[in-house]
N, C-alpha and C positions, 0 to 999 in steps of 0.2 A: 392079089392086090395087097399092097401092105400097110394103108392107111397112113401115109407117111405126107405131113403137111412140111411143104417149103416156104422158108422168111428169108430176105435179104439185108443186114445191115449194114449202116453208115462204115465199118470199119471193112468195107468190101470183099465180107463172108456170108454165102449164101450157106443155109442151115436145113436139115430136117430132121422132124421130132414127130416120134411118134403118135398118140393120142392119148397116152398118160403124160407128155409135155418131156420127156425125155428125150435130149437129142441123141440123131442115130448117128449121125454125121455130118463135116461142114469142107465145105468147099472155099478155098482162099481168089478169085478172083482175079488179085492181082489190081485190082483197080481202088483207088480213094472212094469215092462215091457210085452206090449203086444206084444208077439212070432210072431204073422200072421196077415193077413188081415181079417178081420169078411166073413165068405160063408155063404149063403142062401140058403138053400136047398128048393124042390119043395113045399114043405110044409108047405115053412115058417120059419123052425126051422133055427136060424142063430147059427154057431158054429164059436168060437174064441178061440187061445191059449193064454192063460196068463200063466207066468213062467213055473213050468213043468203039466201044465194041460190045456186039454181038456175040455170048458163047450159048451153045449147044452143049448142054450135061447130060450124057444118060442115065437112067434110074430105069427101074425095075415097078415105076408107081403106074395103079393105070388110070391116072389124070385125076383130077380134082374134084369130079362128078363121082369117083367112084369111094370115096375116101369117108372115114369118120367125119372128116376135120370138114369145113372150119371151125374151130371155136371162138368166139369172139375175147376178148378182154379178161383170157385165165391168167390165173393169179401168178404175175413173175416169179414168186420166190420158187413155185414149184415146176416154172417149166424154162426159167433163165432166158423168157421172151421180154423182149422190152414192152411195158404198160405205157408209156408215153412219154413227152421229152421230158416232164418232171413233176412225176408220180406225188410226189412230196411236198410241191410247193410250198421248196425254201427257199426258190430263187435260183438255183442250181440244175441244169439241164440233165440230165440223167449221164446221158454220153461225158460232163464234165465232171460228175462223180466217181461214176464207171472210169478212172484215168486209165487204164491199161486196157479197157473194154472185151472183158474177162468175162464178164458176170459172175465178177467172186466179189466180195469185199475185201479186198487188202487192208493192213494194217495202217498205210499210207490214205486210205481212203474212208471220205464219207458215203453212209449209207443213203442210195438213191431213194429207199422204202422210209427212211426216219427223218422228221425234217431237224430233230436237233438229236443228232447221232452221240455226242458226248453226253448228252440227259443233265445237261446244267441250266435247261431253260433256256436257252435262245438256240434262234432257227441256226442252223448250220450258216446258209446265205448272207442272213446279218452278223455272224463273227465275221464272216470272209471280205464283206466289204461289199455287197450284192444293193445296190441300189434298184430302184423301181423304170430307172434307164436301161440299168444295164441286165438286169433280172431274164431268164427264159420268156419267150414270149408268149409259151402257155402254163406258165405259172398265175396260180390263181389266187390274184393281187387282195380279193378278202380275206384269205389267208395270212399270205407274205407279209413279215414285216422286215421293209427295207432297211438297210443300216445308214442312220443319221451322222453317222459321222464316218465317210469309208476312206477318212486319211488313216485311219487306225482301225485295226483288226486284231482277232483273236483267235485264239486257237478251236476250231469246231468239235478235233477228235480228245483235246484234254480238256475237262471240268474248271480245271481250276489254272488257268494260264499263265499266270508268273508266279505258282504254287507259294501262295504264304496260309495255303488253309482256307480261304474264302471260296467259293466255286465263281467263277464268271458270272454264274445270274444275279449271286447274292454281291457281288459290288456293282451290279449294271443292276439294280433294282425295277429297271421297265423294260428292260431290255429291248432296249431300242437302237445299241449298238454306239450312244454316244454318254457321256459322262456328263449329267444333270447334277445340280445341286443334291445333294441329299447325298448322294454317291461316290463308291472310292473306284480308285481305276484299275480295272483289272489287270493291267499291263504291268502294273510297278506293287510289290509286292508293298504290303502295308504291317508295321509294324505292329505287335500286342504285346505290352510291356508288361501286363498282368497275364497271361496267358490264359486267358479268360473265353477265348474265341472270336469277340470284338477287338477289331483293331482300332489303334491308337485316336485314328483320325475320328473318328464315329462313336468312341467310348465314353461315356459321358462320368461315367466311374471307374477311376483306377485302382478296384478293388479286387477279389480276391475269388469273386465266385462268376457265374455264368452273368447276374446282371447287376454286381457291383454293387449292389442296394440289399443285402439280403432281409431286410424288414420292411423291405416296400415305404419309407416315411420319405422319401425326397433327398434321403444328406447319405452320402457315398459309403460305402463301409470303412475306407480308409480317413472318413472326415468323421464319423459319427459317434460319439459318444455312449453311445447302447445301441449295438448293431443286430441284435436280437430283438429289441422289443420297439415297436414303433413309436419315435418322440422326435416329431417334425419340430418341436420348440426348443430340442435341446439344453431343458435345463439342467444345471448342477448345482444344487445348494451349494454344498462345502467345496466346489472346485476343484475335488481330486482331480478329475478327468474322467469319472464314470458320470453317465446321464442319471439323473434323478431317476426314470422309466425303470433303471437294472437295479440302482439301491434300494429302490424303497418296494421293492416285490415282498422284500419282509416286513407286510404290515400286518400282521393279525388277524387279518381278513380269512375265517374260518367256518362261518355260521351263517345260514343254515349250513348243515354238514353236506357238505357236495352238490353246493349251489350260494356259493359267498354273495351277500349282498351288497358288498361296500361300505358296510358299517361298522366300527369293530364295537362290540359291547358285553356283557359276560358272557352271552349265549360263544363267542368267539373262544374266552377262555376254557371254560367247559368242554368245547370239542378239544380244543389243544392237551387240556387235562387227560381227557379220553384216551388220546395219540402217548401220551406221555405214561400212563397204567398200562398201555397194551391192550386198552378196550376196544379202540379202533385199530385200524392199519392207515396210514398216510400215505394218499397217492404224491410221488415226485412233485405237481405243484403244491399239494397240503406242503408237501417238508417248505419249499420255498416260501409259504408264506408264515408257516408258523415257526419259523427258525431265526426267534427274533433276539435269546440271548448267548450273551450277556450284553449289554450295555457298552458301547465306547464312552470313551470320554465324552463325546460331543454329546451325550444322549442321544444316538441314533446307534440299530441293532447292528452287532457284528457277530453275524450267524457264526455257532461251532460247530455246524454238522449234525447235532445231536437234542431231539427233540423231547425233553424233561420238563421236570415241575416249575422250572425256572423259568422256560419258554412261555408259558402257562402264567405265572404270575406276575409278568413283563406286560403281558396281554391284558389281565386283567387291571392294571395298574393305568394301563393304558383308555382303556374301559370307563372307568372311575373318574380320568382326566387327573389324573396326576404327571401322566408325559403325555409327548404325542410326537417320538421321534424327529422332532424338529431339531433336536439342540438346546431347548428351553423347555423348564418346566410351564406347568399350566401357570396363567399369571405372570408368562417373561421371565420368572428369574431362571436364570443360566444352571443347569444340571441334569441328574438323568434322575 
């Protein structure tokens, strides 16, 4: 006995396969469709209908009674038995994936076992144009999502189908196979004029990083006047075109020492004095706040880089109320 189980399929090849799911060998019929299920007679001899005929195959098996087999519903990938018209429920018949009906995946072909073989997030059956009409008839419609728009389709085995860099799921956002508001069309390749990875149509900032706002305040990088520091109100005293937010970071603001409190008053000069003898160290924002001279003309600070006794008694001066970086001294008159 050789434990050897016969299947017949649709492609009018009768098959048999061991009990590890390996086939031993397949028989071509000659016929489009196989009429019955292959019998085993006591003998051995197995008979199958193909079209309008009756063949007689001899084998060596002795019958079906005597065999490992049957097994019911093992697993296709490992014995290249069809699991059912469509395993996947994409909408897609197995036999219509299977195009050359191999049971290989060709390169040409979707896989019967994935229902979205290119992994971009939709079901293979809805790029393809698979409606709930026209879908396998044991496809299982809780599954399936039909494609709402099957005048237009997409590519199932590429990600990204008119390659401009988006993948098909991420411009079909519900992937429902049709083009809703909110959505660009996977079909026509969409511009990114920042190369930012947002395309043109759906970019709301034409700036310079992945979400064109790198300070999170609402005003674009390429509109915003301190693109570092967040100042949704955009002001600019002196109207160079830097945001008040990025000038006035040199304010004094020092004290308590590594934990400022928005106040500037001696305790401020003092730490600076500190920074300025060597007694402390200034972390990178100490330098930016305490790197307040010399003095421009407007009376507001234009940092040198260099944190000394001067920075220090800019501070303190400030302290005292003798300026307050506005441009004015204390009392409105114009000077630093």
């Amino acid at each position: 006995m050789n434990n050897e189980v016969y299947a017949a399929t649709g492609d009018g090849y009768l098959h048999a396969y061991d009990q590890d799911g390996n086939e031993v060998w397949n028989f071509d019929t000659e016929g489009t469709v196989i009429r019955a299920s292959p019998v085993i007679a006591q003998d051995g001899t197995i008979y199958i209908g193909s079209d309008n005929r009756l063949l007689a195959i001899s084998s060596d098996s002795g019958g079906l009674a005597q065999s490992a087999w049957p097994m019911f519903a093992r697993d296709p990938r490992n014995t290249n038995s069809y699991a059912g018209p469509d395993p996947d429920n994409d909408g897609i018949s197995q036999r219509d994936e299977d195009v050359n009906h191999n049971r290989v995946i060709e390169s040409n072909e979707t896989d019967p076992y994935n229902i979205d073989s290119d992994g971009d997030g939709i079901q293979d059956g809805t790029e393809l144009g698979v409606t709930l009409e026209t879908c396998s008839w044991a496809t299982d419609k809780t599954i399936f999502q039909p494609d709402l728009d099957p005048s237009t389709t997409t590519s199932a085995l590429l990600a990204d189908t008119d390659g401009d860099g988006l993948s098909d799921g991420e411009e079909d956002l519900n992937h429902n196979g049709r083009i809703d508001p909110g959505e660009t069309d996977p079909l026509n390749a969409d511009p990114d004029g920042d190369n930012d990875g947002i395309t043109d149509s759906v970019d709301s900032c034409d700036g310079d990083d992945a979400s064109g706002d790198s300070d999170g305040d609402g005003i674009c990088d390429d509109k915003d006047n301190c693109s570092t520091v967040a100042n949704a109100d955009q002001v600019d005293t002196n109207s160079d075109g830097t945001g008040d937010a990025c000038t006035f970071i040199t304010d004094g603001d020092l004290a308590p020492y590594g934990n400022p409190d928005g106040v500037v008053n001696v305790g401020d000069a003092l730490v600076c004095l500190r920074f300025a003898l060597g007694l402390e160290t200034p972390t990178a924002e100490d330098i930016l706040h305490a790197d307040v001279a010399p003095l421009g003309a407007d009376g507001r600070p234009n940092p040198d880089g260099i944190i000394n006794v001067a920075d220090a008694l800019v501070i303190l001066r400030k302290a005292v109320g003798l300026i307050d970086f506005s441009g004015t001294l204390a009392g409105g008159v114009e000077g630093n």
